[in-house]
Each structure stands twice: as C-alpha cells, then as structure tokens.
C-alpha positions, 0 to 999 in steps of 0.5 A, a space after each residue: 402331716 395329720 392333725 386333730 379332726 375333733 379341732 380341723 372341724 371346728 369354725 371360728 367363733 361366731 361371735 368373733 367373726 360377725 364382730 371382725 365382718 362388720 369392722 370391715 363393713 364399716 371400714 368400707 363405710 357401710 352403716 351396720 347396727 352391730 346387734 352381733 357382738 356381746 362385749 361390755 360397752 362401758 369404760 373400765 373404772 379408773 381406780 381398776 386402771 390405775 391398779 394396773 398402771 401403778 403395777 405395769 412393771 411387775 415381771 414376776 410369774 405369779 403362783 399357778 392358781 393366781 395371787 394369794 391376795 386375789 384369790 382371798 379377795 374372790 372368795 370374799 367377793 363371793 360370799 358379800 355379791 352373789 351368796 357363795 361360800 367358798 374358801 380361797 384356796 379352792 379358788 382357781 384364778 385363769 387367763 378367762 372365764 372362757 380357758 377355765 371352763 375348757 380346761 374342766 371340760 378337758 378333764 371331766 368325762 361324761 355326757 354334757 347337758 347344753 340347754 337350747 340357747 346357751 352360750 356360742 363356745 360349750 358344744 365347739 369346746 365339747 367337740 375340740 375334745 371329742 366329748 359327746 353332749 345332748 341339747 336338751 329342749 327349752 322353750 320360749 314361754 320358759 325364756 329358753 330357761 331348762 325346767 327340772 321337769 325336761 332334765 328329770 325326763 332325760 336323767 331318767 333315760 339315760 342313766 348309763 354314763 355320768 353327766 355334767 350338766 352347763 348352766 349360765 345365768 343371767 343368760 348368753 344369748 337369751 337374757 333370762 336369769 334363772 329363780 330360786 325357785 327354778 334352781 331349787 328344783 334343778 338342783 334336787 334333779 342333779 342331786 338325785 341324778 350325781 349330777 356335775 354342774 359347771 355354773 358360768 356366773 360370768 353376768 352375775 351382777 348385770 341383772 335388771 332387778 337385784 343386785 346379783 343372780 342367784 346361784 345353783 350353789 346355793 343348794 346344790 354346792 356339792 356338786 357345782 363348779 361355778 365360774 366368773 371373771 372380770 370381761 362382763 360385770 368389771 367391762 374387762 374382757 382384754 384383760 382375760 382374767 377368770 376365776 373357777 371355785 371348787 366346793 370343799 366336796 370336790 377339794 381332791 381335784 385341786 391338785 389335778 387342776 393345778 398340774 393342769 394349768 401349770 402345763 397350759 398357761 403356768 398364770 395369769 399375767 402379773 399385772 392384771 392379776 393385781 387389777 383385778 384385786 381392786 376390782 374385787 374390792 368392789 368398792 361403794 363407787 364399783 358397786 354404784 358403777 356397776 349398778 348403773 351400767 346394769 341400769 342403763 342396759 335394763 332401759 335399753 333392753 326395754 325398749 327394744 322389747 317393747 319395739 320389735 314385739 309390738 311388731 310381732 317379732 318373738 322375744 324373750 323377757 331380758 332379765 340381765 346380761 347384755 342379750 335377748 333372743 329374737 324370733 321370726 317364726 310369726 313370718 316363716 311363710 314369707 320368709 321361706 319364699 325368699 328361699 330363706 330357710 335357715 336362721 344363718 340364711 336369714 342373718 345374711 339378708 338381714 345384714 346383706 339389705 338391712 345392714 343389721 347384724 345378728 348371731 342366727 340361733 343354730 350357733 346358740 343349739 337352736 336347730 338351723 330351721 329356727 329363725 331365732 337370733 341373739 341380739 345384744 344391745 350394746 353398740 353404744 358409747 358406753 361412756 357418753 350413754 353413762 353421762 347422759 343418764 346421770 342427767 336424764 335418770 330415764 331410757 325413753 325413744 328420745 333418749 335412745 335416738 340421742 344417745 344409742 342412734 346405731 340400736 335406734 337406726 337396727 330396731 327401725 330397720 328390723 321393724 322395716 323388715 316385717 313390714 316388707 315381708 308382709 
C-alpha cells in the first residue's frame, strides 16, 4: 500500500530520540550528561496539581476551541504577562503549543521563512505537508538572531509568493530573546513586505532579566499569530495543553480553525484544561515560582558559558530559555582529523567516548559542516536544586558541583575534549 512520501521521509524527532538514546544508556549504567533533552526540569506547582486531581472525574468533551473560562483567562494572562491585547474568543486552545502551530502550517500556503537556529520540529512539519521554506542566514555575534536587514534582503528577491515568516523568542536552541529594538525593525519589514508572522512565545517568561519576552505583536499585531502553552514556563509538558491567539485582523480564520481542530482532535482533555485555569491565574506564588526557576537556570546558563568560553568553545549569550548553542569551529582541523566532519559525527563521539550528549546543529538548520551544538542545561533535579537556592540565594562552581553534578561531570568532560584534540 502507498503511503505519503512527504511523512515516509521524515525521521524521528531529534529531541525524542537522544533523550530515549540516553535512558537506555543510563539503564545499562552508563554515566551520560544529557545536555540533549529540553523539558522543564522543575516540579509543576501544587495548586496547578491539585486543580487537576480536584477535577479528574470530569468526562465531559469541552467546546472545540477550549473552555470558555480558560480562554478568558488566556487573554488576560496575555495582556497582564507579555503586553498582548487579544480578546478570548480569538484564543484558540490545543493538545500543545506544538499541534497548533502544525495545524497553521497545514492551512497557510505560502514560502516559510526558518531563521538558522530555530526549534527542531518547523522544517519536519513544513515538509509533512509538502511546504517549501528557505533557511534564512544568522550569525553567531547577532546570537543566531534574524536581522531585519538580511529578511529585507530576501523579501526583496523573492516577491513572488507569500510568505509566513517563524519566530521563536526567547530561543530554541539558541537562548537568545530578541529586543524591542530588533522587533521594531522586523516588524516594519513584515509590514511592507504582508508578511504572516507564526510567533512561538512558548519561553516567554523564562527570560533571565525581565519578567517576559517582548513580542513582535506588540508592533505588527495585524499580522502575528502568536502561540504559547503550559510545557515551559508552567513545567508541564505531559499536559499537552497549548494555546494559539489570533488578531481581530485575521478574525475571518476563526471558523476554518475551528472546523479544523473539530475534525483532528475535537479538544483538549477536560481535566487539564481546568488545570491550566489556575495556572493562567498566575497567582503572587506562580509568579514567584516562576521567577525563581528563571533565576536559577540564569546561574546555571552562567556558568556554563563562562566554563566552555574560557576554553575556546563558541557560545551564544543565554538570554532565557533552557538552551544556548555551542561552537567547535575554533577546533575544525583537528577534528577533521578524526575523520569527523559533520556536526551528527561530532555529536556520536562526544557521546560515544565523553558520555555527553548533545543535539548537532544540522537538525536546528545549521548546515551539517557546522560544528555547532544545542546544549540545554536542565539535567538536574529541579526540586532539590530549588531547595538549595532559597538558602544559598547564589549559582557558583560549588553550588554547581553539589547541586547539578551531572552538568558539572558535562561541562569537565567538553572541556576534556579541547584539551585532547589540542
């Protein structure tokens, strides 16, 4: 029997299958840093928890775009946490931030815009459809960030089709959190150019100097979708619970998205949807919670940069998230003579004889000659690391060696490497 070959040629997510690569590692005893695996390392709140036990017995299938309540609340959270005005009857709510974005990748045709270091699933999703997308180039003193210059360089030539333009902020794999600045200047490109904009806000407030991530919807809300969800900020990725939020200029797609979604996943499952109400609350505590995660990760991120650049690895400048991107170029002779000579071959070794795992840049649109790495530092116990900072108030090497030994044991081993190969 035939089948798609847009979806018989994609692989399994890269994220997915390094995290199920080391439990099996570590199951056979093997000592692994997993730098490969971006899920929250902290506990989700109790009252978020309790919300969901005190409402485990409701059965009932919900409205198609999510709970009324919920959606209300969304938009309020919105407006009070990240400075975006929409009304909740635009708010749309999914099973992930991840499903919803595929799901507008589904119904919007045009050309995508990927900026180089983006998140692991757009081109996969992209070419499930058979989309077409263009790379567009970044470069590591920009923090892999898209300048307005380089995608008014590209608009410019290629003006014949319509294009949707991905943005994620703060960053996946990168860790950088794009400016007002920067956004004022993209936002009059896409403005010229009717550019569709699909914003994945999905880190907003895990940002390491304000409180949340600007937003390109801030000046070009027309033509922004933006998207977000509980998996990050609210360290509830089992969940699967996401919300999408339309400008009243794009109001007329209401009803294709809810046709959509009724003849896909119908809704999000009861109980968390009721879950998610007291999380969006974001109560003083959630708020503080929130914060100190945020705070704690800032520390960890620090040290790490500070360790591995000391040593000559390339870094970006972690900005918020629970990633930075990692560079060997300073090492690419040497490397080549090991006869490693793309990033995936790079990434084998390094787990293979260092026992670090690591996500190579060709599956974040770096091209495969790059040695550049996503490295999240979260493999930590979130719940005891949280306990010692409210003593300690301070993330220094002995904080680190105590507390998140498994990132200490990676950041020696990387540093082993340069070593060696030198």
């Amino acid at each position: 029997m035939k089948i798609n070959q847009n979806i018989s040629g994609l692989k399994p997510s890269a994220t997915l299958l390094i995290n199920e690569k080391v439990k099996e590692l570590r199951t056979k005893g093997q000592e692994i840093t997993h730098f490969g695996f971006g899920q929250s390392p902290f506990p989700i709140h109790q009252s978020i928890v309790e919300k969901l036990k005190n409402n485990a017995t409701n059965n009932h299938y919900l409205p198609v775009n999510g709970l009324v309540e919920l959606r209300q609340q969304v938009s309020v959270f919105l407006k009070n946490n990240q400075g975006i005005h929409r009304a909740s009857d635009l708010i749309f709510i999914g099973p992930g931030s991840k499903e919803l974005l595929y799901q507008s990748i589904l119904l919007f045709e045009g050309e995508f815009l990927i900026p180089k270091g983006s998140w692991v699933s757009y081109i996969p999703q992209i070419k499930s459809k058979g989309g077409s997308y263009s790379i567009l180039e970044t470069r590591l003193e920009d923090n892999f960030k898209l300048t307005a210059s380089c995608l008014e360089a590209y608009l410019t030539q290629h003006q014949e089709q319509e294009h949707i333009l991905v943005l994620n902020s703060p960053n996946n794999p990168t860790g950088a959190v794009y400016s007002d600045i920067e956004y004022k200047s993209l936002a009059a490109v896409c403005r010229k150019h009717r550019v569709l904009v699909f914003s994945d806000e999905i880190y907003s407030q895990i940002n390491f100097t304000n409180e949340y991530s600007s937003s390109i919807s801030t000046y070009y809300s027309e033509g922004t979708i933006v998207f977000g969800g509980l998996s990050k900020v609210f360290s509830a990725g089992g969940y699967r619970l996401g919300f999408m939020s339309l400008p009243k200029e794009l109001e007329h797609l209401s009803i294709v998205y809810s046709s959509l979604f009724s003849e896909t996943f119908s809704c999000v499952s009861s109980p968390v949807q009721f879950a998610a109400v007291k999380a969006y609350q974001y109560s003083r505590e959630l708020q503080d919670y929130v914060a100190t995660s945020a705070a704690i990760l800032d520390g960890i991120s620090s040290y790490v940069y500070t360790e591995l650049s000391k040593n000559n690895i390339q870094c970006t400048t972690p900005q918020g998230s629970f990633y930075m991107m990692i560079g060997f170029e300073n090492f690419k002779e040497k490397i080549r003579s090991l006869k490693l000579h793309t990033s995936t071959n790079l990434s084998h070794y390094f787990l293979d004889y260092y026992g670090v795992a690591l996500l190579p840049g060709s599956d974040f649109g770096f091209e495969s000659n790059e040695l550049f790495f996503r490295l999240a530092f979260v493999d930590f116990d979130g719940e005891k690391v949280m306990e010692a900072y409210k003593k300690e108030k301070k993330i220094d090497e002995l904080f680190i060696k105590e507390n998140c030994l498994s990132i200490y044991k990676g950041v020696q081993q990387l540093k082993k490497f340069t070593r060696e190969i030198n």
